[in-house]
C-alpha positions as CSV (number, residue, x, y, z in Angstrom):
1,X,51.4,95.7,145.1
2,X,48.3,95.2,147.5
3,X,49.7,96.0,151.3
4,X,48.4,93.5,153.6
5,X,47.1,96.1,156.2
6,X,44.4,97.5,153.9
7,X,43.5,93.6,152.9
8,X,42.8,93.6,156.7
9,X,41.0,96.9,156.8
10,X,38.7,95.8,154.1
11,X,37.4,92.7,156.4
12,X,36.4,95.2,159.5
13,X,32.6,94.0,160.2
14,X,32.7,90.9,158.3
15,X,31.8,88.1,160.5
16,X,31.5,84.1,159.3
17,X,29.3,81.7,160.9
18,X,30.4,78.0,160.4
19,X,27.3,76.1,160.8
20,X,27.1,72.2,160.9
21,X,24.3,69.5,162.5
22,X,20.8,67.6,161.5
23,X,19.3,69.5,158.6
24,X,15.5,69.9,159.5
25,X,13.5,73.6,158.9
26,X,14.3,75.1,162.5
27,X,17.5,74.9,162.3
28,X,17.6,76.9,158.8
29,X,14.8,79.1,160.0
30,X,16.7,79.7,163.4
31,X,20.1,80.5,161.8
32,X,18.8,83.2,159.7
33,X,16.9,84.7,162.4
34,X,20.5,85.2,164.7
35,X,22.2,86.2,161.6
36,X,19.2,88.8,160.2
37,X,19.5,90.4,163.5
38,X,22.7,91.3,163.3
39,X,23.9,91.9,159.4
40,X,23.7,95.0,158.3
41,X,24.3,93.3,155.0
42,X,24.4,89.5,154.3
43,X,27.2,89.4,151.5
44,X,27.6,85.3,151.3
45,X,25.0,82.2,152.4
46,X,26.3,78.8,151.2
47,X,24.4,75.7,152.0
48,X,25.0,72.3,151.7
49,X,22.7,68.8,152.6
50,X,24.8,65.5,153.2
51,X,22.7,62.2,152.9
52,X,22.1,59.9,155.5
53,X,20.2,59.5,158.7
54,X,19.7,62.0,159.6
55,X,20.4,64.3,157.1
56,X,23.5,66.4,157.7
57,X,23.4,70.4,157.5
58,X,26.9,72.2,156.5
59,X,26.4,76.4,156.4
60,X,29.0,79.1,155.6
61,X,27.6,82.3,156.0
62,X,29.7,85.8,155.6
63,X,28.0,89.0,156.6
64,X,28.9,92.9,157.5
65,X,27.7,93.2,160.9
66,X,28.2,97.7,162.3
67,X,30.4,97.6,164.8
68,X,31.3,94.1,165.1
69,X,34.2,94.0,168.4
70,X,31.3,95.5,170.8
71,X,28.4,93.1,169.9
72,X,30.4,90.0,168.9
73,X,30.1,88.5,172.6
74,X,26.5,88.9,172.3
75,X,25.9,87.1,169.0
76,X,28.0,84.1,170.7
77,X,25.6,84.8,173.3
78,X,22.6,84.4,171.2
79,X,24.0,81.3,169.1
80,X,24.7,79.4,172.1
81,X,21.7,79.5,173.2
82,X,19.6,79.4,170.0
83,X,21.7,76.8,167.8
84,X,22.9,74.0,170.5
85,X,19.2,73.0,171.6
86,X,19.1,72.3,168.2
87,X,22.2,70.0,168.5
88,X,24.2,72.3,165.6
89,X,27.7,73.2,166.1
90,X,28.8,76.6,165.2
91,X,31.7,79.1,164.8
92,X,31.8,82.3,164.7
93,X,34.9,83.9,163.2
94,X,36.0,87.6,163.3
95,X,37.4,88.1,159.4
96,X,39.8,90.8,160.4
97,X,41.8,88.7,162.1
98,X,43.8,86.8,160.1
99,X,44.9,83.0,160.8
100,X,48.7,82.6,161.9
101,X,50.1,80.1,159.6
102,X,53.5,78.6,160.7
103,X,55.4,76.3,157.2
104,X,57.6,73.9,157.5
105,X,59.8,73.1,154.7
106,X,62.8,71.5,153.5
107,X,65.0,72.1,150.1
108,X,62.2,72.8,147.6
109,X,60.9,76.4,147.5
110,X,58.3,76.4,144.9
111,X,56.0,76.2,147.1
112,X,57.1,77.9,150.0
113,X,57.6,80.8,147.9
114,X,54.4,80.9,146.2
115,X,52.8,81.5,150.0
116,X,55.2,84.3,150.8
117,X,55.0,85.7,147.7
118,X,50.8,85.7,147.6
119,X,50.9,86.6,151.5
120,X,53.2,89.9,151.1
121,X,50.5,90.7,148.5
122,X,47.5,90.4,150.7
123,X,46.0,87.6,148.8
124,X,46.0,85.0,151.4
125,X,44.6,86.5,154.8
126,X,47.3,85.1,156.6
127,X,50.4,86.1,159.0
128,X,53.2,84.3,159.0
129,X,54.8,84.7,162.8
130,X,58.1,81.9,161.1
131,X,59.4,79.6,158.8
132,X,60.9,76.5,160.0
133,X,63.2,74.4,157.8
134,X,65.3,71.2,158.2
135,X,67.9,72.8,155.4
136,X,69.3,76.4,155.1
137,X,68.5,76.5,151.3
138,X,65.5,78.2,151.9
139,X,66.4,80.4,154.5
140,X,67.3,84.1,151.9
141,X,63.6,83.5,150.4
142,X,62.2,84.0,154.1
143,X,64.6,86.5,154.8
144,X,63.7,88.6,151.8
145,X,60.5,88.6,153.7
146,X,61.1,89.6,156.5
147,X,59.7,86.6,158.2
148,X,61.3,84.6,160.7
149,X,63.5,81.4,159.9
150,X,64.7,78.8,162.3
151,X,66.9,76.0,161.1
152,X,65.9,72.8,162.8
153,X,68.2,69.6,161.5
154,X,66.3,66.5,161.3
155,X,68.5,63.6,159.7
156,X,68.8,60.1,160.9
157,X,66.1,57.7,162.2
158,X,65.4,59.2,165.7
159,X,63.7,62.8,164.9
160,X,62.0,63.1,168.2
161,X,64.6,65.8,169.5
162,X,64.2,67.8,166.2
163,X,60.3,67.2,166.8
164,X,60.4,68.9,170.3
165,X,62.0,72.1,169.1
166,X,59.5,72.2,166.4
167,X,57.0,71.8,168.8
168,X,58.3,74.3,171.2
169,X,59.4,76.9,168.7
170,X,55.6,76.9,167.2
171,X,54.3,76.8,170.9
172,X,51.0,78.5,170.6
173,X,51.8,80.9,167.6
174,X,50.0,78.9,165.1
175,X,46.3,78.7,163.9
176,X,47.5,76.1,161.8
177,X,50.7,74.5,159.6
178,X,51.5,73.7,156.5
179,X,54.3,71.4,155.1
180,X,55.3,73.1,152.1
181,X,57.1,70.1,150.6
182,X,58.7,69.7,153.6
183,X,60.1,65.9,153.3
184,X,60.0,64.2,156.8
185,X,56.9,62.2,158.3
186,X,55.8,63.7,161.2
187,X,55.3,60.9,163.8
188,X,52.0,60.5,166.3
189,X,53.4,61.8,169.1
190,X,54.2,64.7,167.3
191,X,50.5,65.1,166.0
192,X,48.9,64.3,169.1
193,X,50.8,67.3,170.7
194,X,50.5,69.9,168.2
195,X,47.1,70.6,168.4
196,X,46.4,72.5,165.4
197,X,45.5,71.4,162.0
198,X,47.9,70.6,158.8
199,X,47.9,70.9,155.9
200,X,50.2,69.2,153.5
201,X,50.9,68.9,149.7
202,X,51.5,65.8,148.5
203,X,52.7,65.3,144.4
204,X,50.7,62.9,143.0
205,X,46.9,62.5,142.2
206,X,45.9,61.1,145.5
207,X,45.0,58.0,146.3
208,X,47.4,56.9,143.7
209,X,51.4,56.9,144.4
210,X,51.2,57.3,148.2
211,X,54.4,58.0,149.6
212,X,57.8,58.7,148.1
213,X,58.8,59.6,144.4
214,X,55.8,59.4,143.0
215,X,57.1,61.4,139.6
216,X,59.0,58.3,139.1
217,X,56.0,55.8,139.7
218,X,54.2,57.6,137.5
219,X,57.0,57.0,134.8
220,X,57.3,53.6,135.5
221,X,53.4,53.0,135.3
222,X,52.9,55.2,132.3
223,X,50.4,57.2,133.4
224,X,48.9,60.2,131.1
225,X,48.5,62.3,134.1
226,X,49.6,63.8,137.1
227,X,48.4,65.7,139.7
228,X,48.7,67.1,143.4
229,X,46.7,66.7,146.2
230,X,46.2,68.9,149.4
231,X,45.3,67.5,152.2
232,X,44.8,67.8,156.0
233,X,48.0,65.8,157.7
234,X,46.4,62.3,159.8
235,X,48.4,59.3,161.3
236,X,47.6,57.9,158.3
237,X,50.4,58.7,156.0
238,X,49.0,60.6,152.8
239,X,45.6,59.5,153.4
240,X,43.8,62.8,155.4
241,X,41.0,64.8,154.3
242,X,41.5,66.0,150.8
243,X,40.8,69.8,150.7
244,X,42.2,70.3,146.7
245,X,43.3,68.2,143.8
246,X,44.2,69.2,140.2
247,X,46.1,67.5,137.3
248,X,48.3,68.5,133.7
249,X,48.6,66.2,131.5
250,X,51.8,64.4,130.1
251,X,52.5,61.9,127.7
252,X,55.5,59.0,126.9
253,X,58.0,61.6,125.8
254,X,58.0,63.0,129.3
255,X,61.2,61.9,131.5
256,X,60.6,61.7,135.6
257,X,62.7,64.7,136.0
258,X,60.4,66.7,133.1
259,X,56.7,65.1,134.6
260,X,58.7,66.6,137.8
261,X,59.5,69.6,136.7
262,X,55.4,69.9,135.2
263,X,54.0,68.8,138.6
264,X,55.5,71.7,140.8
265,X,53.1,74.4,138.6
266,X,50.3,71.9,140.1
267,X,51.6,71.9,143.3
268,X,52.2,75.6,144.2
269,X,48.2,76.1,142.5
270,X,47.3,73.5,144.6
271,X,48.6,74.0,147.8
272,X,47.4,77.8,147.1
273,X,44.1,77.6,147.3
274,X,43.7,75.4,150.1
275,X,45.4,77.2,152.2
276,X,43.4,80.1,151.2
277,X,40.4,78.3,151.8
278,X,40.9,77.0,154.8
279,X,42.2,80.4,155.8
280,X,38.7,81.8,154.9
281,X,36.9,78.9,156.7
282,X,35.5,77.6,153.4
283,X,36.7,73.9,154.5
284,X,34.2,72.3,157.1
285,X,35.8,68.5,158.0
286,X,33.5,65.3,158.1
287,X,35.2,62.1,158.7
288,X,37.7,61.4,156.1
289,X,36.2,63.9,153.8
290,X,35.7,67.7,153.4
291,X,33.0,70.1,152.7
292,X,34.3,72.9,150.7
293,X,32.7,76.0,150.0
294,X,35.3,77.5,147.2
């Protein structure tokens, strides 16, 4: 088994630069400069040119910088004042310091147990400061992990009370959430207030079957497909940023409960690898869309 402390030592050094504005040749040319300064070694430079006008610049850049904690104020330093002239936004992101990643979930732990089980292994750079869960069912996986579990009840029609705990038990321990089949909407008041971003997995091949049951749509419709979509968390129900999507294939002699049953292999693979990629800053948001660099 990998331990997750030398899956942090091996990012020491390694800096990312999120890079994103009008795509013309000094702001290429100036980006390199900053970052050839600094790396001792350049180990990833991804690029990629949205259409329009102007023309829109996306950058992911990973490089091994000696001694990064005494000179990282001073690259900030330098890309403030090189990159924003330029009208680019930027981020700069110490690798070695992994996102804190709060799930919510509810009686389904295919999911949830896929991230604990790839986090203990040090495959997703992640910590995991608590689990919080509308049903107990879930509640010996987490333990086993020796992760925190709070059981929040959230039944009925009003869930603003049940909202406000979440909200307070998360307080500012989270870079980010994910819903890990966890089955309750979350309102607006609730998003406006939580302040970081979600992610959520939804079981069908977005946009088709938005909402509930959507095994048993896709019974009723006859579809030769199914899928799973992961997807930043909007007002909008099921209709946020898509980060990942992926389908199996099924065919008339499949029930709802066996198309089911198929689905939740797509799901946990799914779910997966967006939250590893957004945990690695491959995912840069534009509008309704995403730019991923997987």
């Amino acid at each position: 088994m990998t331990d997750r402390s030398d899956s942090i030592e091996k990012l020491q050094n390694h800096a990312c630069l999120i890079v994103q504005g009008p795509d013309f040749a000094e702001a290429v040319a100036t980006v390199a400069t900053v970052v050839g300064k600094y790396a001792a070694r350049v180990l990833t430079f991804e690029q990629h040119t949205e259409p329009g006008e102007p023309q829109e610049l996306y950058q992911r850049i990973e490089f091994i910088v000696d001694a990064l904690n005494e000179v990282f104020d001073d690259i900030e330093i330098e890309l403030k004042q090189r990159l924003e002239p330029l009208g680019l936004t930027w981020q700069l992101i110490n690798r070695a310091r992994p996102k804190r990643m709060v799930v919510l979930a509810s009686k389904s732990d295919h999911c949830l147990n896929e991230l604990l089980w790839r986090q203990n292994r040090g495959e997703l750079p992640v910590s995991i400061p608590m689990v919080i869960s509308n049903h107990r069912d879930v509640q010996h996986s987490v333990e086993q992990f020796d992760i925190p579990f709070h059981h929040v009840h959230s039944q009925g029609p009003d869930k603003s009370a049940a909202e406000a705990e979440i909200l307070k038990l998360i307080g500012s321990k989270a870079d980010f959430v994910v819903l890990a089949r966890y089955m309750q909407i979350l309102s607006e008041d609730f998003l406006e207030h939580i302040d970081v971003p979600i992610i959520n997995i939804h079981h069908s091949f977005l946009p088709a079957f938005i909402g509930a049951a959507p095994y048993r749509k896709a019974k009723e419709r006859g579809v030769k497909m199914i899928g799973a979509t992961a997807h930043y968390v909007t007002t909008d129900l099921d209709e946020g940023p898509i980060i990942e999507q992926d389908i199996a294939r099924v065919g008339h002699a499949h029930t709802a409960e066996g198309m089911q049953q198929r689905g939740q292999y797509v799901e946990r693979a799914v779910l997966s690898r967006a939250v590893q990629w957004h945990a690695e800053d491959r995912v840069i948001r534009q509008g309704n869309h995403t730019i991923v660099f997987a």
